[in-house]
VOLUMKE-713200 format. One record per residue (C-alpha): residue number from 1; residue in three letters; y, x, z. Coordinates in steps of 0.001 Angstrom, whole numbers, plus 500000, padded with zeros to 6 digits. Each point is the difference from the previous one (the first is absolute). Layout:
{node NUM,'Ala',{Y,X,Z}}
...
This chain:
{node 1,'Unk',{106324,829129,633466}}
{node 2,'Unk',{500815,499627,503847}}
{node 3,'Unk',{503059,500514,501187}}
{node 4,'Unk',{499461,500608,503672}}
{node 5,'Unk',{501229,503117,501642}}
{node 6,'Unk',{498537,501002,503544}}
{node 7,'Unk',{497291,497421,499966}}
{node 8,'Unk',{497265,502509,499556}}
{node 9,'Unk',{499042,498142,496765}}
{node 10,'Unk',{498328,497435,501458}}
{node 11,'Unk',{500141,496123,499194}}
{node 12,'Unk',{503380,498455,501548}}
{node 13,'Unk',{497343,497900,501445}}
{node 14,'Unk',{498752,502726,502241}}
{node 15,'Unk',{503562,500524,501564}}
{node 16,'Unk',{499351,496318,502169}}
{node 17,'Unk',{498628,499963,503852}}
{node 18,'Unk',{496735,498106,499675}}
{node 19,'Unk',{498629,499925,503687}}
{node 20,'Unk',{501400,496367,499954}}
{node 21,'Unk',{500189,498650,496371}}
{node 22,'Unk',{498389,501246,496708}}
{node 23,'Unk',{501655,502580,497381}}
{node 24,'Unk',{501505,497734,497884}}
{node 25,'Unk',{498851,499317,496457}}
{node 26,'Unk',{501902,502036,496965}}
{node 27,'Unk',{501736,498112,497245}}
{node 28,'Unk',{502197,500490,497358}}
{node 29,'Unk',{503912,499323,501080}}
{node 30,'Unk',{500682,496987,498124}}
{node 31,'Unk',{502921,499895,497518}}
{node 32,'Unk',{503428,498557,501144}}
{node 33,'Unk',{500524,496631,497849}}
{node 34,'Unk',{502415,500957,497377}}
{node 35,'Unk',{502796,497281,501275}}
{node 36,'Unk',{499940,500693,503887}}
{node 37,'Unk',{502719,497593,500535}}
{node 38,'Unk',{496754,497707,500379}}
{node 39,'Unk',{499060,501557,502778}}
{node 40,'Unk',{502988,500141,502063}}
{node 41,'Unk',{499353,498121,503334}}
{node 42,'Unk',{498989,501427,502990}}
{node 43,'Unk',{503771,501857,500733}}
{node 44,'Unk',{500843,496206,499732}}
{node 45,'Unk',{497586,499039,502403}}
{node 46,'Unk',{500820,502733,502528}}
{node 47,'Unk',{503679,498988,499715}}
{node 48,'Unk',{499129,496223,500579}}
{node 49,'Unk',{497900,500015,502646}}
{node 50,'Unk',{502232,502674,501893}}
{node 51,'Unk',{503568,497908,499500}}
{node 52,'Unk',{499375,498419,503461}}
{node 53,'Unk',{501872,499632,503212}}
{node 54,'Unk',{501234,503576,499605}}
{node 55,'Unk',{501736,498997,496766}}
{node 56,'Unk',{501303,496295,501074}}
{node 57,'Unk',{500439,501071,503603}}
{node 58,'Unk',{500190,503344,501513}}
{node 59,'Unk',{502361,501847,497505}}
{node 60,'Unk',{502014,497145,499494}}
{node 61,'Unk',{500580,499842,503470}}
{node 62,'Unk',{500456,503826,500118}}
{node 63,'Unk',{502867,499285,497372}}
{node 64,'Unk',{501869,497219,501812}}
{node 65,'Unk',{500224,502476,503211}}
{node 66,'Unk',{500890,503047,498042}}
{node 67,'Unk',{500435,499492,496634}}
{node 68,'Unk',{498146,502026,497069}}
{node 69,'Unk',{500085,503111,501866}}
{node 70,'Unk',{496568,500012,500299}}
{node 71,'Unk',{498326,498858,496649}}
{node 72,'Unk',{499819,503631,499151}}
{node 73,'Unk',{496592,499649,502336}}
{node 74,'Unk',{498716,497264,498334}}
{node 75,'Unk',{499649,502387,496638}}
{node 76,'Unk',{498425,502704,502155}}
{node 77,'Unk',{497597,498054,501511}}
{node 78,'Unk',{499200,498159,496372}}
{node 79,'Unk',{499664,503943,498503}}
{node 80,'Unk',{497550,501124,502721}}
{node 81,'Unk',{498033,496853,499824}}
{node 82,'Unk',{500108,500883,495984}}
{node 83,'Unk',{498479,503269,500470}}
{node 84,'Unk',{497009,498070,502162}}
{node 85,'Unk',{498957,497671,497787}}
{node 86,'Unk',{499883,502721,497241}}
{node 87,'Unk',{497691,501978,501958}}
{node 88,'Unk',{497990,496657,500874}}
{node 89,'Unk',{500198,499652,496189}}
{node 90,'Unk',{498895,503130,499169}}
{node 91,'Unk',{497091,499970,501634}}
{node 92,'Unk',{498519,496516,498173}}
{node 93,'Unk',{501349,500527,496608}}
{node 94,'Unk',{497870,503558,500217}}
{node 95,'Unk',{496638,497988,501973}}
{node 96,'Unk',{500411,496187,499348}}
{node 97,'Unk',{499201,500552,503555}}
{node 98,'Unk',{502762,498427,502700}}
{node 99,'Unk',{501281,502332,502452}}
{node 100,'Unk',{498425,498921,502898}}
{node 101,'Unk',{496771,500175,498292}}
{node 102,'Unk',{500951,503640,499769}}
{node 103,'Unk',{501046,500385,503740}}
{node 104,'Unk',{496867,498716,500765}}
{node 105,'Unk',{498141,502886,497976}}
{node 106,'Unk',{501750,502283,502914}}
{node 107,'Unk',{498743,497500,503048}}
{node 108,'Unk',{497969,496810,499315}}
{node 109,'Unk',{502513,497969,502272}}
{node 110,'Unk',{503681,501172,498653}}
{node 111,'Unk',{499614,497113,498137}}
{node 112,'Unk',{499596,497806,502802}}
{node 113,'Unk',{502453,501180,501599}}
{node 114,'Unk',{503052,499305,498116}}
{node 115,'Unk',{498441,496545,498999}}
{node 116,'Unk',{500075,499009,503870}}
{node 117,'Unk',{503569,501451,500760}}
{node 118,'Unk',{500855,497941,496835}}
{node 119,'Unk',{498351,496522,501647}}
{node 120,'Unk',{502261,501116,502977}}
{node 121,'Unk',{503160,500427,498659}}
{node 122,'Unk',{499134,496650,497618}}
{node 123,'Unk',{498304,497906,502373}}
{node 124,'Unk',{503014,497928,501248}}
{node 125,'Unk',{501229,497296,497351}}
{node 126,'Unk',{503674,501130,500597}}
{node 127,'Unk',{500333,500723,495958}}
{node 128,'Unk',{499110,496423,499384}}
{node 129,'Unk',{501986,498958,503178}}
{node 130,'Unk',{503281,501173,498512}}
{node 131,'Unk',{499617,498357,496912}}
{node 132,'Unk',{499067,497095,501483}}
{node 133,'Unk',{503342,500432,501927}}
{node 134,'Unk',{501963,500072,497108}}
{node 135,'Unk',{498923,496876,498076}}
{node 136,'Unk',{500658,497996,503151}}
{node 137,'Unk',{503671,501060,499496}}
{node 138,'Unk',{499606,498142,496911}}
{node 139,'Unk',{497679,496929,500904}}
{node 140,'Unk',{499920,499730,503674}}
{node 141,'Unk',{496773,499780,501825}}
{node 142,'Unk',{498054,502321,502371}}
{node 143,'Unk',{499509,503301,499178}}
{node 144,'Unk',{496623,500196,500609}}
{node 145,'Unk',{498246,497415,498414}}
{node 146,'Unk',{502169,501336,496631}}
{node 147,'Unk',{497862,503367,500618}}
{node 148,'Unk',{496880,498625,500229}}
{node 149,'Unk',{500245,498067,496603}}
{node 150,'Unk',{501486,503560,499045}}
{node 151,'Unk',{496637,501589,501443}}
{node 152,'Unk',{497866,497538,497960}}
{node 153,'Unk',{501823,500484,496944}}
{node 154,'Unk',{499609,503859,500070}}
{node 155,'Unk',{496453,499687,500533}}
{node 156,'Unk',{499116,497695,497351}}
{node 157,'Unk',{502276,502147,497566}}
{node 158,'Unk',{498196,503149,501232}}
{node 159,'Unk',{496364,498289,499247}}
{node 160,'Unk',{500404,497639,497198}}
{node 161,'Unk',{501836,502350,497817}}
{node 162,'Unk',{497467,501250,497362}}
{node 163,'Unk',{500790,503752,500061}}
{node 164,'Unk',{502058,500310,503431}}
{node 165,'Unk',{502346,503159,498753}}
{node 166,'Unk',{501084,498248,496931}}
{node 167,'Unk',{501173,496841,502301}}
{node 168,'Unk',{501613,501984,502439}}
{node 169,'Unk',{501809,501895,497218}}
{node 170,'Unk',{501366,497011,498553}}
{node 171,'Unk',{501447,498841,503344}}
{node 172,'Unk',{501825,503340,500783}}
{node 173,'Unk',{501522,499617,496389}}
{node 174,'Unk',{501294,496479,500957}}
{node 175,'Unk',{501377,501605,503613}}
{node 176,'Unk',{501676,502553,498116}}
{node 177,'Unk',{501755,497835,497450}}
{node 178,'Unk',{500865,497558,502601}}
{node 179,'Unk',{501700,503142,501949}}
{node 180,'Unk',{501291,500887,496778}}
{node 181,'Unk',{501678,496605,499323}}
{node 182,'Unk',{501554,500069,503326}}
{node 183,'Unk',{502003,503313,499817}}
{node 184,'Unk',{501453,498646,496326}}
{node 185,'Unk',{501397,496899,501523}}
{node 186,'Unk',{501239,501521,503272}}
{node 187,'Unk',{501890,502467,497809}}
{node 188,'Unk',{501620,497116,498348}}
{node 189,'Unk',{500570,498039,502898}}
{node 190,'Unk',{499656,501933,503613}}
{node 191,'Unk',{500711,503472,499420}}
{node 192,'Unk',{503585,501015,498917}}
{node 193,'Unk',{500990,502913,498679}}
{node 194,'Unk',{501686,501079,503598}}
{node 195,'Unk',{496087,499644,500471}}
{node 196,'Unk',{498880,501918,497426}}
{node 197,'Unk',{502283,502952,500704}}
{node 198,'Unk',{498247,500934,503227}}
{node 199,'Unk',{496839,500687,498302}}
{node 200,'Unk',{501359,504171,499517}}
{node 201,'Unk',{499619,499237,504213}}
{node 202,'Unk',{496327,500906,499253}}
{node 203,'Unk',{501499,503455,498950}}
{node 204,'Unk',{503134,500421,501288}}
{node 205,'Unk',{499366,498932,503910}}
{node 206,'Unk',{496215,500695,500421}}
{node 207,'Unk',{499123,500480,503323}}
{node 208,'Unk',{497337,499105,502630}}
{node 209,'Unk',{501855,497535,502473}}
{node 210,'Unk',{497894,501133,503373}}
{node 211,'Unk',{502637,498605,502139}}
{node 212,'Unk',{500473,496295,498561}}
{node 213,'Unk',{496262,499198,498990}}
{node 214,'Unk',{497303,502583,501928}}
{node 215,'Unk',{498133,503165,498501}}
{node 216,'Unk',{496568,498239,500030}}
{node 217,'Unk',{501380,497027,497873}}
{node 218,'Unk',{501547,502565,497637}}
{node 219,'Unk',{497075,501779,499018}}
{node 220,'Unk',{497613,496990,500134}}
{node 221,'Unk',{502473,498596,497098}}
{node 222,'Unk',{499721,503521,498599}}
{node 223,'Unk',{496316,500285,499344}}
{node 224,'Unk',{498981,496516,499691}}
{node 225,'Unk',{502148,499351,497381}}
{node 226,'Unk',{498164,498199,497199}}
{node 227,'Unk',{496185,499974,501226}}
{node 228,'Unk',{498744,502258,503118}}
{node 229,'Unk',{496466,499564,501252}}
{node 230,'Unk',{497103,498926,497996}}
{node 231,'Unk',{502027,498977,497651}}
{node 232,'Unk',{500194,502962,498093}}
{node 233,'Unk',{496466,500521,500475}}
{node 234,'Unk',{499305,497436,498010}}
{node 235,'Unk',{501806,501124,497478}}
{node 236,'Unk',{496632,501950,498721}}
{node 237,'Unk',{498306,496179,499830}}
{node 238,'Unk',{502740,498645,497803}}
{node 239,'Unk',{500033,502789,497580}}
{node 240,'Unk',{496181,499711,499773}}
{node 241,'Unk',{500177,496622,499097}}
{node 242,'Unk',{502518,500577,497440}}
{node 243,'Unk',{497782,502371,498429}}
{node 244,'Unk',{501988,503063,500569}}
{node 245,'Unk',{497823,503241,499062}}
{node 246,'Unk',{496601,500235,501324}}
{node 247,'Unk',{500469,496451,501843}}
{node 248,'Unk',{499603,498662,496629}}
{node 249,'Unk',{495887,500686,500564}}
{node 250,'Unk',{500636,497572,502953}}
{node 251,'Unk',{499013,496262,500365}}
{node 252,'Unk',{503203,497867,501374}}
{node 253,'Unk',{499989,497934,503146}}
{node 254,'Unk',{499640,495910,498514}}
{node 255,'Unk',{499852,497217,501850}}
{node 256,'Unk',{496138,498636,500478}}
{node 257,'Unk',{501402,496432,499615}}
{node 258,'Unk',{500914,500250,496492}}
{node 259,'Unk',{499928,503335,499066}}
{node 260,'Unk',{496850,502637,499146}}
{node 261,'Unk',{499394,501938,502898}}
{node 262,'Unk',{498813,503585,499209}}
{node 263,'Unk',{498831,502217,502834}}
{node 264,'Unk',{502357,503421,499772}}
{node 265,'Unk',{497895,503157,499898}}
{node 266,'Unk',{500700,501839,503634}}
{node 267,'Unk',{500783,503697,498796}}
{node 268,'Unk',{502135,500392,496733}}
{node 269,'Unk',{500170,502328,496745}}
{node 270,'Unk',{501515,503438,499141}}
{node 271,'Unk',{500780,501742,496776}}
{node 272,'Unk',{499495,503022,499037}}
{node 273,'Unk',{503312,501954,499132}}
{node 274,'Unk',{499687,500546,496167}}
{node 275,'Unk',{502943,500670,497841}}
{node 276,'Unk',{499394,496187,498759}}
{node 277,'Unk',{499851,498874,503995}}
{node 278,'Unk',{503242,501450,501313}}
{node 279,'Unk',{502025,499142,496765}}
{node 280,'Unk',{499172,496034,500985}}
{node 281,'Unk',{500349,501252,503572}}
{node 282,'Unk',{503443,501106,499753}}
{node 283,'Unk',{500978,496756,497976}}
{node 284,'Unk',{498577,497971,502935}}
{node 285,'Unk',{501420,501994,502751}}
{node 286,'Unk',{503125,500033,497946}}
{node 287,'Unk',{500241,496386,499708}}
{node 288,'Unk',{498605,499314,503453}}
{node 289,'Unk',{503203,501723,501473}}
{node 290,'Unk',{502464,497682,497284}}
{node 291,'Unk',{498566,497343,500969}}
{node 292,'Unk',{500518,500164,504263}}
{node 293,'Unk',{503192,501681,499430}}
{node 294,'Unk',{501796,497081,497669}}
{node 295,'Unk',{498128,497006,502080}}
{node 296,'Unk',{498934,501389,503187}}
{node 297,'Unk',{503051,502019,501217}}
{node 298,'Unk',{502529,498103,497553}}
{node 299,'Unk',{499414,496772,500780}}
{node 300,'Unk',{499573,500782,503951}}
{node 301,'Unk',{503205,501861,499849}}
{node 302,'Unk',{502379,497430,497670}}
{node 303,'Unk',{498476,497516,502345}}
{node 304,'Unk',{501114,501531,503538}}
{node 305,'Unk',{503393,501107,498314}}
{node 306,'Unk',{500502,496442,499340}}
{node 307,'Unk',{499185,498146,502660}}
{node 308,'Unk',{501669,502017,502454}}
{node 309,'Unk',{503187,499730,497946}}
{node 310,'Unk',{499597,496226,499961}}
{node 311,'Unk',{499786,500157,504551}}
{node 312,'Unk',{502904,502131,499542}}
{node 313,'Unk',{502510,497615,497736}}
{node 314,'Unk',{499253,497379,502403}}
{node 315,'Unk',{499437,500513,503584}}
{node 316,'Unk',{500835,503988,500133}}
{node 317,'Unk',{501151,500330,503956}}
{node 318,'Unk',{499732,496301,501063}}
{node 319,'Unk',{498579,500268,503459}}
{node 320,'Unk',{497265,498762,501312}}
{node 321,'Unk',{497103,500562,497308}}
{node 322,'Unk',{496324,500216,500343}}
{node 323,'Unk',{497761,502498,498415}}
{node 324,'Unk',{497392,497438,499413}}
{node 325,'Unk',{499518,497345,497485}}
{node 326,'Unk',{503315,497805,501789}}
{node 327,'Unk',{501995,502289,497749}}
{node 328,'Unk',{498803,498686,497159}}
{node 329,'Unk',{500993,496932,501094}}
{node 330,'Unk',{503323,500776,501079}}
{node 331,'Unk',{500597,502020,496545}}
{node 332,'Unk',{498376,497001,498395}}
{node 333,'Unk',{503096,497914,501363}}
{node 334,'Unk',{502608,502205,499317}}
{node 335,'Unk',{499087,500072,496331}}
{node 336,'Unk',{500101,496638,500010}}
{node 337,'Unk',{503208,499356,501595}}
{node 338,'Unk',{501352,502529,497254}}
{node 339,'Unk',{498093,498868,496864}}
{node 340,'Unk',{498981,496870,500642}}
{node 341,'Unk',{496962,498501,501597}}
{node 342,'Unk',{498103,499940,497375}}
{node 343,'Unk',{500253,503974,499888}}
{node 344,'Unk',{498534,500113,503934}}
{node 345,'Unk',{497022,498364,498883}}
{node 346,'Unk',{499268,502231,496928}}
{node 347,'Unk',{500406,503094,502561}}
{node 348,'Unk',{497635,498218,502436}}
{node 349,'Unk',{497258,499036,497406}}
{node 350,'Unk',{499916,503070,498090}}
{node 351,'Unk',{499734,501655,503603}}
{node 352,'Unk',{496965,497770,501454}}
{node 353,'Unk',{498744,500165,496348}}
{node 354,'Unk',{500467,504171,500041}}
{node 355,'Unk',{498113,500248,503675}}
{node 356,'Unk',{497364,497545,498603}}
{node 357,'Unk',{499368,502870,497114}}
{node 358,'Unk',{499861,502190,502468}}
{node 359,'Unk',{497677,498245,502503}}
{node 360,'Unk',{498083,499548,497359}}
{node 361,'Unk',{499558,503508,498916}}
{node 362,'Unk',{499346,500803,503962}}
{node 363,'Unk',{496948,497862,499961}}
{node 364,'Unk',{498503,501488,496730}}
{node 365,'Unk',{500921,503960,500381}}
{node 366,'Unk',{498429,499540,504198}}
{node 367,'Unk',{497021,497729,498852}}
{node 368,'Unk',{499454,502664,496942}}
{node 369,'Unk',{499945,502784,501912}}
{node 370,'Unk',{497342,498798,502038}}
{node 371,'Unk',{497581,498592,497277}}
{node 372,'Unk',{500522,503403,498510}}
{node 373,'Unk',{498888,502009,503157}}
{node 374,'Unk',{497507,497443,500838}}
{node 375,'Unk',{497959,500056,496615}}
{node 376,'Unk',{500409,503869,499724}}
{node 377,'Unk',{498952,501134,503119}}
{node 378,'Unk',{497923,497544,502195}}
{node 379,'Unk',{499182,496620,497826}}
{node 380,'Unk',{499036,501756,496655}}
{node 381,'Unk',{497774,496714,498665}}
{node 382,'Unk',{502683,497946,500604}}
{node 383,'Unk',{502376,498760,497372}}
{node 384,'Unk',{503701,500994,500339}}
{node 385,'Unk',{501574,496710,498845}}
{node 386,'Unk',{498276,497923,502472}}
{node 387,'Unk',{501295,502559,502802}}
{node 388,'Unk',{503066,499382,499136}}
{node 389,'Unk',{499349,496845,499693}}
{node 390,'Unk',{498741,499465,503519}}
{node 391,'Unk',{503098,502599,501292}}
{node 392,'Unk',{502376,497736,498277}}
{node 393,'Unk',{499274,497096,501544}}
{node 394,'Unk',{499077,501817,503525}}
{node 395,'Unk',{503320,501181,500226}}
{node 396,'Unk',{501963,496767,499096}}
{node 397,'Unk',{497596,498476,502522}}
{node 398,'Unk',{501373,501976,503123}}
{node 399,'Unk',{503535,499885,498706}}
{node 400,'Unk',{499211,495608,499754}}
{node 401,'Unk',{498073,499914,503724}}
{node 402,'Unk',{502857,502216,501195}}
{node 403,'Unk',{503117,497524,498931}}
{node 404,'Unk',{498026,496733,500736}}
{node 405,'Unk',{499372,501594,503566}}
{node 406,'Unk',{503909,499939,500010}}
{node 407,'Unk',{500216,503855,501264}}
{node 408,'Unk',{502742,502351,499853}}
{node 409,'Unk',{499088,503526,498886}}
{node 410,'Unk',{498331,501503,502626}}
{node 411,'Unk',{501505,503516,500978}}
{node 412,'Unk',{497223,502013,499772}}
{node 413,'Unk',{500110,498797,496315}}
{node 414,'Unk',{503275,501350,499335}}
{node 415,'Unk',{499559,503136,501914}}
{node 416,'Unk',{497128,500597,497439}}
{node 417,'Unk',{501779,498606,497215}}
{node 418,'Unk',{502987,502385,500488}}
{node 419,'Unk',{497801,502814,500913}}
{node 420,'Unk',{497145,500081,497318}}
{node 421,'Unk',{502122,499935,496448}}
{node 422,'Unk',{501400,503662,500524}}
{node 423,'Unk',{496426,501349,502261}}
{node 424,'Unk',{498560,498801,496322}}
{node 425,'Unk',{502471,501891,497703}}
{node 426,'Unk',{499740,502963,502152}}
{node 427,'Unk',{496271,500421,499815}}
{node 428,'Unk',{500257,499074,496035}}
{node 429,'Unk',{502327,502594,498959}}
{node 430,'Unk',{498137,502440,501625}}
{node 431,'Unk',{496413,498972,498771}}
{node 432,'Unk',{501142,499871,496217}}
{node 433,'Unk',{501161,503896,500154}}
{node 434,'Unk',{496434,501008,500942}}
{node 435,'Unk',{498545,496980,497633}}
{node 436,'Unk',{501910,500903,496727}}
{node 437,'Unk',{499916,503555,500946}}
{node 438,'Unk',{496097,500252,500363}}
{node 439,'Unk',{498194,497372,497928}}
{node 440,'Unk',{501871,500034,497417}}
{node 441,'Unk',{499415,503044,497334}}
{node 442,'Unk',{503093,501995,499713}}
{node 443,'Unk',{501539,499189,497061}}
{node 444,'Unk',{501158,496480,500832}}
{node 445,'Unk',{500298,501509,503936}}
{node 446,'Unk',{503747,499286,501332}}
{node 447,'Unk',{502301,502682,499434}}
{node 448,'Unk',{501841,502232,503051}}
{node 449,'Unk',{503188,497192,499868}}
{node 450,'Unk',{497630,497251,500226}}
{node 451,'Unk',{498440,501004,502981}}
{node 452,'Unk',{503373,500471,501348}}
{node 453,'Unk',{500756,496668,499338}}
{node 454,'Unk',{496994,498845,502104}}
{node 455,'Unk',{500589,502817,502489}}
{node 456,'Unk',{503486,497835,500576}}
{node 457,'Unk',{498482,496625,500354}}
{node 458,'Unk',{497376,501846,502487}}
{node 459,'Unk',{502703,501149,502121}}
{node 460,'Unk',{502338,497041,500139}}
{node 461,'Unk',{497498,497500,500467}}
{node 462,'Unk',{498767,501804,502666}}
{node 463,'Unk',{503362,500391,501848}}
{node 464,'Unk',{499972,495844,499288}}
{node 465,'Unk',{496843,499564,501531}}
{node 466,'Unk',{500660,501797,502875}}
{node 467,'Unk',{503555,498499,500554}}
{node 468,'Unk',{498464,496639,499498}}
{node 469,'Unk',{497479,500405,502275}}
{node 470,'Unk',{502428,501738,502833}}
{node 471,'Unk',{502788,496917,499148}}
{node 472,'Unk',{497013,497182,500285}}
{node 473,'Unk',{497664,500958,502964}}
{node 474,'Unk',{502276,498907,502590}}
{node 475,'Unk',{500398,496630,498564}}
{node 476,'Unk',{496408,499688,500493}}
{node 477,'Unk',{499430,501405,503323}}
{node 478,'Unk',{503061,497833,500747}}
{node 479,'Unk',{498233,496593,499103}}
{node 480,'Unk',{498343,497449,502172}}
């Protein structure tokens, strides 16, 4: 017996915009596997690929100006971003379908869209830049020709990999351990327990230091803590793969060198909402939520906690620092004037290593997102893998002409860069309230707080956007 109320007891089907795409086809919900520690994963990937600069860099640096006053913002900005992927989530576990697929059932080109601004914000090679910054610390050398053996290396990994998500899952596990492994030796040889008793600073003295460090800078660090951008749109392409709900109906992106290339259906699968549906529903959703909130949010969190308590033992107030990957290396030398060189090349390696991860997961989630919108709404003979294939390689291309041809960033490029990650997360939040409140039959609809939730992330990354964009103009109309 059907369980949908207001639906007019039609299919759940019937509920989905088809002037674009299809109605999808109805299936039975499959079963949650019985030991879903198996499928834990895609939290983990989230939390890897988003422990970048932010998280070696920008609050660390917030922390040696101020101290922890303002980590509180770093679990704010983790929570909202928590409530966004669940809504991206919600939306493929119920359709198999990725949420840009079901943008695109609104406007044939949303999808499009947020696959360009992600190529813009993604387009300059700084991510493998700074890593490549970091192991010259270590081993000398230029910069740049470290990066472009970095560039090579994430595009064979990304291709040659036989099912791409399980790869990239395994190398956000490594990050994490190696993150992991560096907090338990600092606490045993760096951080003192002087140290350790200004962590109740996060509580105690929380505050938003306008006066020492800017209001833009602030809130960037606020809502970008973690992922921001396409990132978390991507988050409905990693669950799919990992067979979460209806995704499990979904073929996964392999590589067409030595895996078996399937080509993805372009519109999804419902379910009807039986009494046998929603019970595996609510075990899904259920899970689904665990599952960001002890990887995602916990390990973004512990992470930024950390490492800003690590810039604050050691260069808290020195003048003179950078907010830029130079603080690395000045933190990098402190620690090892302290512990012991041996202990400033650790920090360094499992920093290039942790930006490599993330680099890494930059050129999959942008190239993804493309292959996806591609083969859904304008190349729907093609085959998905080899579009991400070709985006893969397309993308470490530019990044390799751009480093051989010895430029700088361009300024333009980081207007755009700076401009595009919060314009994205804007548009997002509000999209998925008329998504998940439309399509999707109203049992498994988000409830009233929710919608709040997303109603929040509308309305600060909107204020973001429009800071950003008031804060970076003038550098542009200011250039040569």
């Amino acid at each position: 017996m059907s369980l949908q109320q207001g639906g007019g007891g039609g299919s759940a089907a019937d509920l989905f915009p088809t002037r674009v795409l299809g109605r999808p086809a109805v299936r039975e919900l499959p079963a949650p596997p019985a030991n879903m520690r198996r499928i834990i994963g895609p939290g983990i990937v989230a939390a890897g690929v988003g422990l970048s600069s932010g998280e070696f860099i920008l609050y660390p640096y917030i922390a040696s100006q101020v101290g922890m006053a303002f980590v509180w913002a770093a679990l704010l900005g983790v929570m909202t971003q928590f409530f966004l992927n669940m809504e991206i989530e919600r939306y493929t576990l119920a359709t198999g379908e990725t949420v840009l697929t079901g943008f695109s059932r609104f406007w044939r080109h949303w999808g499009l869209v947020f696959a360009l601004l992600a190529y813009f914000a993604n387009l300059w090679p700084g991510w493998a830049t700074s890593s490549a910054t970091m192991l010259s610390y270590i081993v000398g050398g230029e910069p740049r020709w470290i990066a472009i053996g970095l560039l090579v290396a994430i595009g064979l990994i990304l291709t040659l990999a036989p099912v791409v998500y399980v790869m990239l899952e395994r190398l956000q596990m490594v990050k994490i351990a190696a993150v992991g492994l560096l907090i338990v030796i600092a606490s045993i040889f760096v951080i003192n327990a002087e140290d350790w008793a200004a962590l109740p600073q996060i509580a105690t003295t929380a505050s938003i230091p306008v006066e020492e460090l800017g209001f833009a800078l602030l809130l960037g660090a606020l809502a970008f803590a973690g992922a921001g951008g396409g990132q978390n749109l991507c988050q409905s392409n990693w669950i799919r793969d990992k067979g979460f709900g209806m995704g499990s109906y979904v073929p996964r992106i392999t590589s067409p060198v030595t895996g078996q290339p399937e080509a993805a259906p372009s519109i999804g699968f419902v379910f009807e909402p039986t009494a046998e549906n929603m019970a595996r529903w609510q075990r899904w959703w259920r899970f689904a939520n665990w599952e960001q909130m002890l990887t995602f949010v916990l390990i973004t969190f512990i992470t930024i906690t950390f490492t800003s308590l690590l810039a604050y033992s050691t260069v808290f107030g020195e003048e003179g620092l950078a907010n830029s990957v130079a603080f690395v290396e000045r933190e990098g030398q402190v620690l090892a004037e302290r512990a012991g060189g041996w202990f400033g090349v650790l920090f360094w390696f499992i920093g290039a290593f942790s930006l490599f991860g993330a680099a890494t997961g930059i050129v999959d989630y942008t190239s993804r997102l493309a292959a996806d919108v591609l083969r859904t709404s304008y190349l729907k003979d093609k085959n998905e893998s080899r579009l991400y294939f070709w985006l893969v390689w397309g993308l470490v291309a530019v990044g390799v002409v751009v480093l051989l041809a010895g430029l700088t960033q361009p300024l333009v490029l980081l207007v755009i860069s700076a401009c595009v990650g919060g314009l994205m997360m804007f548009i997002y939040s509000g999209l998925l309230i008329l998504l998940n409140r439309k399509v999707l039959v109203p049992a498994i609809r988000p409830g009233a707080g929710r919608v709040a939730a997303l109603v929040w992330a509308f309305l600060l990354f909107g204020f973001l956007s429009v800071l950003t964009v008031l804060q970076q103009l003038p550098k542009l109309w200011g250039a040569d």
